[in-house]
N, C-alpha and C positions, 0 to 999 in steps of 0.2 A: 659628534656630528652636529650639535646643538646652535657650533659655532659657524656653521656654515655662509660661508660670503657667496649668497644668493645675485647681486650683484653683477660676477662676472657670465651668470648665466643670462639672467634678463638683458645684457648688452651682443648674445647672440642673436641674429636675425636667425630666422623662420630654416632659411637655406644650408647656413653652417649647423645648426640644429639637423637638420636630415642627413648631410655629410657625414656630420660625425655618428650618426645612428649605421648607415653604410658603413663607415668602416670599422665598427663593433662587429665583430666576430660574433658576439653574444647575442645580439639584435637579430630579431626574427619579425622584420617589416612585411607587416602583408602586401600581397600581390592585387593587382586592380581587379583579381577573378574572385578572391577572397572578401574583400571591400565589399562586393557588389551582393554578397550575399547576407551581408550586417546587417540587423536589424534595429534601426534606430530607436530607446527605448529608454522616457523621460520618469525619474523617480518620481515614485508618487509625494517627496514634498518640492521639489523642483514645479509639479502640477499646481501643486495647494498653493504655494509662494505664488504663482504665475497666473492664479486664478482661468487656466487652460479651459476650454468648454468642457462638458461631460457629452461621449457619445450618444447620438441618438438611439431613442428605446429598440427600434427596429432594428439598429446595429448589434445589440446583445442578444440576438435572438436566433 
């Protein structure tokens, strides 16, 4: 797998990428009800790279 021509993936758009995820039988795409319950959650060195703020004192509280 080492040799993988990455190539013919980056020349999918965004749309043939979801198509083909539908018609994977194996693909288990969430639902917009599913989505809405994610909880967005950035690694703490993704923070430290991004120099992010630190919460205020009273939000730890």
């Amino acid at each position: 797998m080492r040799d993988f021509d990455w190539s013919k993936v980056d020349a999918l758009t965004d749309e043939q990428i979801i198509e083909a995820a539908k018609a994977d039988p194996d693909t288990a795409l969430p639902t917009e009800a599913e989505l809405a319950e994610f909880d967005l959650v950035f690694p703490a060195k993704a923070r430290r790279e991004k120099q992010l703020p630190k919460p205020p004192k009273e939000a730890a509280e």
